[in-house]
N, C-alpha and C positions, 0 to 999 in steps of 0.2 A: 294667506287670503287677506286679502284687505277692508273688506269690509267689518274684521275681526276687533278694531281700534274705531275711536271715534272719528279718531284721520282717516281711518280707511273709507268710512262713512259719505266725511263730507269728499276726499278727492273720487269715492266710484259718483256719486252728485256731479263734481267739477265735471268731470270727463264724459258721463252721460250728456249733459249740460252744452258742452263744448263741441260734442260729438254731432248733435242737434244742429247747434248754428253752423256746423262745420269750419270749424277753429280749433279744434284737438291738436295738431300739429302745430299752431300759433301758442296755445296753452303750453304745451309741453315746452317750445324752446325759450319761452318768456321766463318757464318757474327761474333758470337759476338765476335767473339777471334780477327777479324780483323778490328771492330769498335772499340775497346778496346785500339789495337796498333795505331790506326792513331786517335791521340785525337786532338783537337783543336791545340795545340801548334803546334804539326807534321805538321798537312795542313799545316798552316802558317809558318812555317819554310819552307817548300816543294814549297809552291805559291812565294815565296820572289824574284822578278826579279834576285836579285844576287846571288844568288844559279845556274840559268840556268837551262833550261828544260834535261840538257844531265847528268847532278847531280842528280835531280830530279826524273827523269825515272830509273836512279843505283838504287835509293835509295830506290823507291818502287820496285822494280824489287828482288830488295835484301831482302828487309823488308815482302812479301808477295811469297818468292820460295816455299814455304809448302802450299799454298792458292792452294784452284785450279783455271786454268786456266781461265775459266770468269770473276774469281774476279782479277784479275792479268788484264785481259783485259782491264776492266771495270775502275779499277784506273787511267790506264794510258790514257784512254779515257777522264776520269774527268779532270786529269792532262791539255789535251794537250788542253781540251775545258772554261780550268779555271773556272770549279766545282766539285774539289777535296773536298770542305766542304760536301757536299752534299752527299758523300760516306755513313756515317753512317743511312742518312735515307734513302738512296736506301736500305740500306742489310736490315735495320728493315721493312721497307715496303715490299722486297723482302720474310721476315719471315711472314710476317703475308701475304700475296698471297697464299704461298704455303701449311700455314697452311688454306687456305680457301679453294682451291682447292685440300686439299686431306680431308679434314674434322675434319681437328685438330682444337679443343678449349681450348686457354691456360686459363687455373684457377688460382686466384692468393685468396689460402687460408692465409688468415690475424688471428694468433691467439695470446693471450696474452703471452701463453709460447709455449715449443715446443711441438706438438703431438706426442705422443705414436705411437711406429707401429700398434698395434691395431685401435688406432683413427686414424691414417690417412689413413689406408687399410680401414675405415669404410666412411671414409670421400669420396674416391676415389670413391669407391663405389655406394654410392650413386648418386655423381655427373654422374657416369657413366650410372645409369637408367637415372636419371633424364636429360642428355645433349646428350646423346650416348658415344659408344664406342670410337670416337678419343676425349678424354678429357684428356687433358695433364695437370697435377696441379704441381706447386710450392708453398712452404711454405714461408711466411713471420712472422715476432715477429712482435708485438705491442704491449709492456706493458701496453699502456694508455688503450687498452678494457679493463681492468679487467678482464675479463673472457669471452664466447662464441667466433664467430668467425665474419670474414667476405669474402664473397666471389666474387672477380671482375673477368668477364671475357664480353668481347665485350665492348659493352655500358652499363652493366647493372652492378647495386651493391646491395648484399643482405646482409645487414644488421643484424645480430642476438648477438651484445655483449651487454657487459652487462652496457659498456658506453653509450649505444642509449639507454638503456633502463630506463637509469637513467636520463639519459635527458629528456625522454616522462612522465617519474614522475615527476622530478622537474615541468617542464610546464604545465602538469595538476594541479599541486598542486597552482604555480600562478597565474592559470588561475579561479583559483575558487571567486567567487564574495564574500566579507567578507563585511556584512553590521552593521549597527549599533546595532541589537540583536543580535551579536554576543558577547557585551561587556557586556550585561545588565544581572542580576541575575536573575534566574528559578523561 
């Protein structure tokens, strides 16, 4: 639940907020573009007593003109309450709200190389019976699978490469008790 955190807090705010002027979908594709430019260094340049709050506010005011206006809001809000860190997990919390409240589930296909349009039109697919129709997937590499896939979305991980399954052989295979007719001639 999000409103559990104080991020949760200000992003159910954001997206109420957002929802209102009808910019929720502007909100949500801005976060990562706007988590991106205010990285750790920036806050803490931005929070620095000697900068000043009147530098400060130019600076995101300038740094976020193409944002829409919630997030604009919202910064200088963080700014003036000194929890500008706290910006990147509002908008990520604020993403994942809005993808719960319209029924988007993001899928995070893990595969050793890259798929095929075929394979991943076939991939989507499936997850789309299997999840429904708001199943939004991204691709990730993993050379260390070897081969198959894996699939993270929520709390959940499905497991199908070909590294787990080499893993669940090695461990049977040590698992196996080896006694002392094992040495001895037939």
């Amino acid at each position: 639940m999000a409103n559990a955190t104080v991020s949760g807090v200000y992003a159910t705010a954001l997206l109420d907020l957002a929802q209102e002027q009808g910019v929720a979908s502007a909100v949500v594709a801005a976060a990562p573009v706007v988590t991106a430019a205010f990285s750790r260094e920036m806050v803490q340049s931005l929070e620095q007593p000697g900068l000043g709050r009147d530098a400060a506010r130019q600076t995101i005011a300038a740094a976020l003109a193409e944002a829409p206006e919630p997030i604009r809001h919202l910064a200088l809000l963080l700014l003036e309450r000194g929890r500008l860190s706290d910006l990147s997990a509002i908008l990520a919390e604020t993403i994942d709200l809005f993808n719960e409240r319209h029924g988007v589930i993001q899928v995070t296909v893990t595969t050793a190389a890259p798929l095929s349009a075929t394979g991943e039109e076939r991939v989507v697919k499936a997850l789309h019976v299997a999840l429904g129709p708001g199943v939004r997937v991204s691709n990730r590499i993993d050379t260390s699978l070897i081969g198959g896939m894996t699939l993270r979305y929520d709390d959940t991980l499905v497991d199908g490469s070909v590294r787990r399954s080499l893993d669940e052989m090695k461990s049977a295979m040590l698992s196996v008790p080896v006694g002392a007719g094992l040495w001895t001639s037939a």
